[in-house]
C-alpha positions, 0 to 999 in steps of 0.5 A: 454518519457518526463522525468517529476520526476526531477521536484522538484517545482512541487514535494515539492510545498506543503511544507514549508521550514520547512516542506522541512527542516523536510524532508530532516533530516529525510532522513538524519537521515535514511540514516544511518543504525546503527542510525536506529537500535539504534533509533528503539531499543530507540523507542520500549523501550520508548514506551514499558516503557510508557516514554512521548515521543509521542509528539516528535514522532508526531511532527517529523516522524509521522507526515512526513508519517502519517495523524493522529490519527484518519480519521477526524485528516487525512482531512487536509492533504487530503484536502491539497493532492487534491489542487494538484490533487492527492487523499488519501487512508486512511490506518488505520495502527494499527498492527492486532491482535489475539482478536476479539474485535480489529478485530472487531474495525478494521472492524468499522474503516474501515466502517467508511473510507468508509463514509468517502470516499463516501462524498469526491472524494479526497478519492476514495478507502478504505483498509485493510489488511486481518490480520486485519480481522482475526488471522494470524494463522487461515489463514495460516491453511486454506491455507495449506490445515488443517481442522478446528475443531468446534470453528476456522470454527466459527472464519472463518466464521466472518472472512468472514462476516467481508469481506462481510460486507466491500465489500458489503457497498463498492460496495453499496456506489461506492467506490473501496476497496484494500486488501492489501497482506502479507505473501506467507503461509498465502496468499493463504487463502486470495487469495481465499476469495478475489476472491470470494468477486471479483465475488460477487461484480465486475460484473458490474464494479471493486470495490474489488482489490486484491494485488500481490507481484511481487518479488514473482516468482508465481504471474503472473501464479496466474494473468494469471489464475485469469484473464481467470476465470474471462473472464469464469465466467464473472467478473472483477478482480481489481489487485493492483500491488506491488514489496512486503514487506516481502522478509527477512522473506519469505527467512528466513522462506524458509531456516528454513523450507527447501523449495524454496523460493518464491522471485525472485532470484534477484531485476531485476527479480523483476523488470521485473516481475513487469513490466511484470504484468503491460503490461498484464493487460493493454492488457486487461483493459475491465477486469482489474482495475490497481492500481500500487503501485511503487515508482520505476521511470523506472516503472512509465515510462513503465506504462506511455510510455505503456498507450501513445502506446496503446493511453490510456488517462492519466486520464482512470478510470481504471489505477492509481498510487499510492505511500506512504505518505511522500516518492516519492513526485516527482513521485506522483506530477509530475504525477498528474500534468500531469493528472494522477490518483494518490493516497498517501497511508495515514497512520493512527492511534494512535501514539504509535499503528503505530510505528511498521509501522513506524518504518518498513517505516525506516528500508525499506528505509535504505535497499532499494538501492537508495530510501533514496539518491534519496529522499536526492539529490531532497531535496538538490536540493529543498532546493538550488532552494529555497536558504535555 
């Protein structure tokens, strides 16, 4: 397999030299782990002091991961994203809530991205999370097998119109829908009202996915058995496939609570997990859509090596790449400009309502092994390419 991610024109060929320059001090800056927590504990403080920081915030790190503060806001980048070929998943990142009324927002905001993405082939899907659309706790009830009394069996079911109602405009206006994943003791809720969704509106073509998490042990047990109801009962299962985002709190919670933890026992498990959910699905591609969100190299290599072996062609509808805005530019480009379908997750929302985001973007990059220097050396090398 031609190796194409250390192509850094073709990676930073949307940035200016001080969009370059912004970049790499970013990276810098989040290289070093005790000025993250100091800068996290600095912001959290600033914004909970109500200190006019936004400004600074949106000029530096907002704007390097985000699109804007609003769907409108975010179409410049969109715009600029799709002269490259690669599309935009616009992903209002406001942190759920335990109100009605915010559930509800999120709802019409996710309707919204929907007519958005109807009128633009640069946005071919919508998103959100399933603790947008209702409490935490509630689904973690549901899930654990604990009846409700009169009231959350109410709250349940506008959860579940709140689904309904997304998956039905979605499948209306032939856009497809990602649901993303969270926590193991809420997910099995989740799981069971997306499937649900998936045989509603997926007879016909792959318009809701669902999200597994693969540094959990179980998801492809849950794959292989979701994927033979499917072929039963005559659905197609859209899976958007992640390593995941939760591991210190699944173990720590695990420890508590004195149960196995459901995270592989290593990062190679994972891995291979990962990669062995890949190959399953593509041996079936009749039934499963593939969104891979990975901002791993060697994975996007065995999908693309995978898709070339089974002389699946670059562009097929059904398999797409997907990374986060702002990081992994070299993977994202490159592969768009060897005609894969790729997509930017593009965060948006208000400046001080996506910090936890944000601030969680850092954090991860400063714990994930590798990421931030790969990041670092591609810009030093962008950058002396360019003599800056």
């Amino acid at each position: 397999m031609n190796r194409i991610f250390e192509d850094t024109q073709i990676a930073f060929e949307l940035k200016s030299d001080s969009e370059l320059e912004r970049a790499y001090f970013l990276f810098k800056m989040i290289s070093n782990q005790p000025l993250v927590k100091m800068g996290t504990v600095a912001t959290n403080f600033a914004i909970k002091a109500k200190l006019p920081v936004e400004g600074l915030i949106r000029a530096t790190v907002f704007d390097h991961f985000c699109g804007g503060v609003n769907e409108k806001d975010c179409m410049t980048v969109v715009d600029r994203l799709w002269e490259k070929k690669v599309c935009s998943v616009l992903d209002y990142s406001v942190e759920g809530s335990n109100e009605e009324d915010p559930l509800d927002n999120a709802l019409a905001t996710v309707l919204r991205v929907l007519d958005f993405a109807k009128e633009k082939d640069a946005i071919p899907f919508a998103v959100f999370k399933p603790t947008g659309y209702g409490r935490f706790e509630l689904f973690e009830k549901i899930g654990s097998g604990v009846a409700l009394n009169e009231n959350e069996t109410a709250e349940w079911k506008r959860v579940e119109r709140r689904f309904e109602v997304t998956c039905k405009k979605a499948s209306d206006l032939g856009v497809s829908l990602l649901i993303d994943a969270e926590e193991s003791w809420m997910q099995t809720a989740a799981d069971a009202l997306v499937e649900k969704m998936m045989r509603t509106y997926n007879t016909e073509k792959t318009v809701v996915f669902n999200t597994l998490q693969m540094y959990r042990w179980d998801r492809m047990d849950y794959l292989r058995k979701l994927h033979s109801v499917a072929i039963k009962d005559g659905f197609k299962i859209g899976i958007k496939v992640v390593r995941g985002a939760y591991m210190e709190k699944e173990n720590e919670r695990a420890e508590d609570k004195g149960y196995p933890s459901p995270i592989c026992a290593s990062k190679k498990a994972t891995d291979d997990n990962f990669d062995a959910a890949v190959a399953y699905m593509l041996g079936d591609l009749n039934t499963i859509s593939i969104f891979a969100g990975t901002h791993n190299e060697n994975s996007c290599y065995k999908l693309m090596q995978l898709m070339e072996d089974r002389g699946v062609r670059h562009n097929a509808a059904n398999i797409w790449f997907g990374q986060l805005y702002g990081m992994s530019d070299h993977i994202s480009f490159n592969l768009a400009a060897k005609n894969y379908n790729v997509a930017k997750y593009l965060p948006f929302g208000p400046v001080r309502d996506v910090m936890p985001y944000l601030i969680r973007r850092a954090e991860e990059n400063t714990s994930v092994a590798g990421q931030t220097s790969r990041e670092l050396s591609l810009l030093k090398q962008e950058r002396k390419r360019r003599k800056i």
